[in-house]
C-alpha positions in Angstrom: 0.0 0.0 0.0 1.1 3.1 -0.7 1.8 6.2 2.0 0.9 9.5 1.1 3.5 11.9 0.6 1.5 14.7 3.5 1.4 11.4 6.4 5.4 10.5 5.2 6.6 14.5 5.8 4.1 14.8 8.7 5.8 11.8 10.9 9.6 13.5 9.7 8.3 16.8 11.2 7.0 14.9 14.3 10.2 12.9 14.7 12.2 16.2 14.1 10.3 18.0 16.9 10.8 14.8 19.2 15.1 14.8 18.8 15.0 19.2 19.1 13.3 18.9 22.5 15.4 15.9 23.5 18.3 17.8 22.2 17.3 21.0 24.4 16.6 19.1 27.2 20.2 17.4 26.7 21.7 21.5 26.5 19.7 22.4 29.8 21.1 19.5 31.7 24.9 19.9 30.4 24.2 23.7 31.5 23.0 22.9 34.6 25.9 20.6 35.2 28.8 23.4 34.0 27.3 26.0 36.6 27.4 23.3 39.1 31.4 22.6 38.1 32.1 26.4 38.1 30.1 26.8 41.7 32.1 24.1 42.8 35.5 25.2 41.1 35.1 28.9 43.5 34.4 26.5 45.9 37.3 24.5 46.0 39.8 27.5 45.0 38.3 29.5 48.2 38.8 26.2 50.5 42.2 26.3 49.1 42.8 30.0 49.4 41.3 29.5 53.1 43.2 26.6 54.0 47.0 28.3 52.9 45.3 31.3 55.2 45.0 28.6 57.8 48.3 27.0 57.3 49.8 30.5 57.4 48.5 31.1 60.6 49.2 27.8 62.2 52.8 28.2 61.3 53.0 31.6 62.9 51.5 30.8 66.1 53.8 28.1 66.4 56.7 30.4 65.7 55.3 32.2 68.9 54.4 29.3 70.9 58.0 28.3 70.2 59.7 31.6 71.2 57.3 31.6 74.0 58.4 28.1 75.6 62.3 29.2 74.7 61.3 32.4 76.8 60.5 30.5 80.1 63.1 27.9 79.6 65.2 30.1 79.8 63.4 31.9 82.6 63.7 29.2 84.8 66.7 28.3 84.1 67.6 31.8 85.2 65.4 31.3 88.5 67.2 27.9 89.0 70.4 29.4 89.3 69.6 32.2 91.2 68.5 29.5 94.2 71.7 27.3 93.4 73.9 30.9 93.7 72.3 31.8 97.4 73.6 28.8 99.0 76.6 28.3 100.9 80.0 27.5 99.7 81.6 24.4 100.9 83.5 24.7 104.3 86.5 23.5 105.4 86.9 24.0 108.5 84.9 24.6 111.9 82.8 22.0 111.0 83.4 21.2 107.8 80.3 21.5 105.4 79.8 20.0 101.7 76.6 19.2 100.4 74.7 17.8 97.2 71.4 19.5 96.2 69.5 18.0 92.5 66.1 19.1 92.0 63.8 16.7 90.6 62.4 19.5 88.2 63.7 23.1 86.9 62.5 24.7 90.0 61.9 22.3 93.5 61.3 23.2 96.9 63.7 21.8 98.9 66.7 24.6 100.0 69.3 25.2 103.0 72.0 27.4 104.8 74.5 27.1 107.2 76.9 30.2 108.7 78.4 31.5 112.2 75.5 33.7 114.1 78.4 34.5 116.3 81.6 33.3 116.9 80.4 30.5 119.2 77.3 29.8 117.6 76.9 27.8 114.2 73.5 27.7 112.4 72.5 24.6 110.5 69.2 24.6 108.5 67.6 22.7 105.8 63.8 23.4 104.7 61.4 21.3 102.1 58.4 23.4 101.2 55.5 21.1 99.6 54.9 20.4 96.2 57.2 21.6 92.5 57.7 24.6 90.5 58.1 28.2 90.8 55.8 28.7 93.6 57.4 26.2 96.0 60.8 28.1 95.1 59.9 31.3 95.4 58.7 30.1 99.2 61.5 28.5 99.3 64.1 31.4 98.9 61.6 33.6 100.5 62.2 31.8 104.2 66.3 30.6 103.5 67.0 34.8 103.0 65.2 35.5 106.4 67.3 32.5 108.0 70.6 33.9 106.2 70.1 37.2 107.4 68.2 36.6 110.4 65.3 38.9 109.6 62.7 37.7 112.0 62.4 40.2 114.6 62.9 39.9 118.2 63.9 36.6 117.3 67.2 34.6 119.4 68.6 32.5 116.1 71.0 30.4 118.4 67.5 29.3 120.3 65.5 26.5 117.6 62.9 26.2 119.3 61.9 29.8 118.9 63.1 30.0 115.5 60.5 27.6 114.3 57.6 29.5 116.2 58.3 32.3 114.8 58.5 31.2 111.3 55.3 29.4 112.1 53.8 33.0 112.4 55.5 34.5 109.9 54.9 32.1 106.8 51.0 31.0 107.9 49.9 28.1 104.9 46.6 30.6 104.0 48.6 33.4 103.2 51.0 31.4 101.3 48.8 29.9 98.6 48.1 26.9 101.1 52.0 25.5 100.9 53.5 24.7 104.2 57.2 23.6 104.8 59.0 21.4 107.0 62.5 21.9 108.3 65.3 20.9 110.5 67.5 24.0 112.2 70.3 23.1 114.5 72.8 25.4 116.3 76.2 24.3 117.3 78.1 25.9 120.4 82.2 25.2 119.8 82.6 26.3 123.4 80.6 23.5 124.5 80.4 21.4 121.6 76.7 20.8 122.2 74.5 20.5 119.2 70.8 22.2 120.3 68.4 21.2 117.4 64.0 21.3 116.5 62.1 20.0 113.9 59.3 20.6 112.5 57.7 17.7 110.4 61.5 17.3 109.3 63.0 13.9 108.9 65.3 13.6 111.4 69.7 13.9 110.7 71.1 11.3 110.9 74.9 10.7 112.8 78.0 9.1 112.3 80.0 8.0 114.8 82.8 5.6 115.0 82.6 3.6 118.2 85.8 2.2 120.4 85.8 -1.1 118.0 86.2 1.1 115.4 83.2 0.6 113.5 80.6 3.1 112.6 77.2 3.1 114.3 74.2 5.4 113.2 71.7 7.6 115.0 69.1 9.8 114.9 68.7 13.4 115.6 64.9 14.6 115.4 61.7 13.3 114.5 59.3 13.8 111.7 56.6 13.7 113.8 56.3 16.7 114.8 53.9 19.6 113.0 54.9 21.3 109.7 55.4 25.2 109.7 52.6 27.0 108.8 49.3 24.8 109.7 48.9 25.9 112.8 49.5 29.8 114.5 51.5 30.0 118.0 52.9 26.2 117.7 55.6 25.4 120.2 58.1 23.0 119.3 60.1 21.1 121.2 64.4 21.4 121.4 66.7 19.0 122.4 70.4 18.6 122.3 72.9 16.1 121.8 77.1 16.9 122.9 79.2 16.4 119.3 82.4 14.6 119.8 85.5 15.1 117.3 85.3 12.8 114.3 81.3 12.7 114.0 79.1 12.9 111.2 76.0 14.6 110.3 73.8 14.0 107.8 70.7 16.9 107.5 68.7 15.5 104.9 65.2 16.0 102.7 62.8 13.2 102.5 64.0 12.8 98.8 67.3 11.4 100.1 65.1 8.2 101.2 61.5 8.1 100.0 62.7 6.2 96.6 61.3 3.3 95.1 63.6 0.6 94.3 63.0 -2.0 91.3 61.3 -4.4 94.1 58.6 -1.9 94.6 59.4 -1.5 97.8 60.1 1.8 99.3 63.4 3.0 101.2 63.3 4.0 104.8 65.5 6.5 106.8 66.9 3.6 108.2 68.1 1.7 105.2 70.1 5.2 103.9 71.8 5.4 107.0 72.8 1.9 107.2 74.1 2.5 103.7 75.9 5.9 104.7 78.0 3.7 107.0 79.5 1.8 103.9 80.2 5.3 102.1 84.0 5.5 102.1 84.2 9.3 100.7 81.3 11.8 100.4 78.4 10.4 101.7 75.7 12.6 100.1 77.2 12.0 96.7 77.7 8.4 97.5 73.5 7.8 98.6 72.5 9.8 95.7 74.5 7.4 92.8 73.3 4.2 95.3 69.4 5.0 94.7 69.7 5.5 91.1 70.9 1.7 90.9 68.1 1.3 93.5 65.4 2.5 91.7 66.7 1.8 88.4 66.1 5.6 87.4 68.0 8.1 86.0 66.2 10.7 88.0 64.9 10.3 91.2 60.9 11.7 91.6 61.6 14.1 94.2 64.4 17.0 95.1 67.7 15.4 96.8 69.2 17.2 99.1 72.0 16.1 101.7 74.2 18.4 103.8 77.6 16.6 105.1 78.9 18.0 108.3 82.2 16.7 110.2 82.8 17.9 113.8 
């Protein structure tokens, strides 16, 4: 049969009209998807733009973090040595001093002095203020430059007993950012050789003294157990005394020359150091400080050590 010629041009126009609007439909969607890549190429160039802004200022806070932590490094180092340059030189003579002080940080707590109060008297005095840092220092050097200079008024410095009252009411624990301190203070007369001596909270020194067999036997001078300076106002503490003979040893110590942890787990005592000081053949602080390293197995012990070495 044969198609007219008007039905044959009518399904070409039809056909023709079908392709156009699937070809515009095509051109819509192709221009919807180019805006969408060029919204999305801003995108991506302002994330990148952003992020370099971000880098950027990472890298320069960095820079001033750094110079900020080389700052206080420094700073304390600084402080450090100012509280290693305040204490005594080494004596040889009258009794002979030397001592070994290594903080278990940049700044600790522990400090002490020693010099003549006249030219009988002989002032001994090692202090531990409570916790780390710059605070416990500052403490710290606070109360040693009143003992050096013997700045508490109305005050008798050969007396301990009184000493320790009156820094009791001089450094009270609430106006002090709640840190107290413990300490041992000792006063030797040469005239009579008597050694008069209070603690307060302090472990106690320990002595050396070779007996008539020759061999060396330990004691102790003080107690720990008595109150720490700064708790409580108008505390009186107690004094005793002990007669020095030529020869003797003492050892005025922190509670980081003992309170170590060996590899055991278990935990020195006062009494286990000084059994050890009697083996020490030279100086003994230096010699207790290398013996709990191999104790513990550390190469730094967890709290200051500090050990003065008197002879008599």
């Amino acid at each position: 049969m044969t198609v007219p010629t008007s039905s044959v041009a009518k399904g070409m126009a039809e056909d023709a009209g079908a392709l156009q609007n699937e070809r515009d439909q095509l051109k819509a969607e192709l221009d919807a998807l180019k805006a969408e890549h060029a919204d999305l190429q801003l995108l991506y160039e302002a994330t990148i733009e952003h992020g370099e802004a971000v880098e950027d200022q990472l890298a320069e806070n960095n820079i001033l973090l750094q110079q900020t932590q080389e700052r206080l490094e420094a700073e304390l180092k600084d402080a450090g040595s100012y509280v290693m340059s305040i204490l005594p030189a080494p004596r040889a003579q009258g009794p002979r001093a030397d001592w070994l002080l290594v903080p278990s940080t940049e700044l600790g707590g522990d400090s002490f002095g020693y010099h003549d109060l006249d030219s009988d008297h002989f002032a001994i005095y090692l202090i531990d203020v409570c916790g780390h840092g710059v605070g416990a220092a500052l403490l710290s050097v606070s109360i040693i430059n009143v003992l050096r200079s013997c700045a508490l008024p109305d005050t008798d410095f050969s007396n301990p007993s009184e000493v320790l009252f009156k820094l009791n009411n001089a450094f009270p624990m609430e106006r002090q950012n709640n840190m107290f301190f413990t300490i041992w203070y000792g006063v030797y007369k040469r005239s009579t050789g008597m050694l008069a001596y209070a603690s307060g909270g302090h472990p106690a020194a320990v002595l050396l003294r070779k007996g008539e067999d020759g061999n060396v036997q330990t004691s102790f001078i003080g107690s720990d157990e008595g109150m720490v300076i700064g708790a409580i106002g108008d505390m009186v503490f107690e004094q005793d005394e002990v007669r020095m003979q030529s020869g003797d040893r003492l050892l005025v110590l922190s509670d980081g020359t003992y309170e170590v942890e060996g590899v055991d787990s278990a935990v020195l005592t006062l009494e286990g150091l000084a059994e050890e000081a009697r083996a020490a053949s030279g100086p003994v602080a230096g010699h207790i400080y290398d013996w709990l390293k191999r104790l513990s197995g550390q190469a730094e012990l967890p709290d200051d050590y500090t050990m003065i070495e008197l002879a008599f």
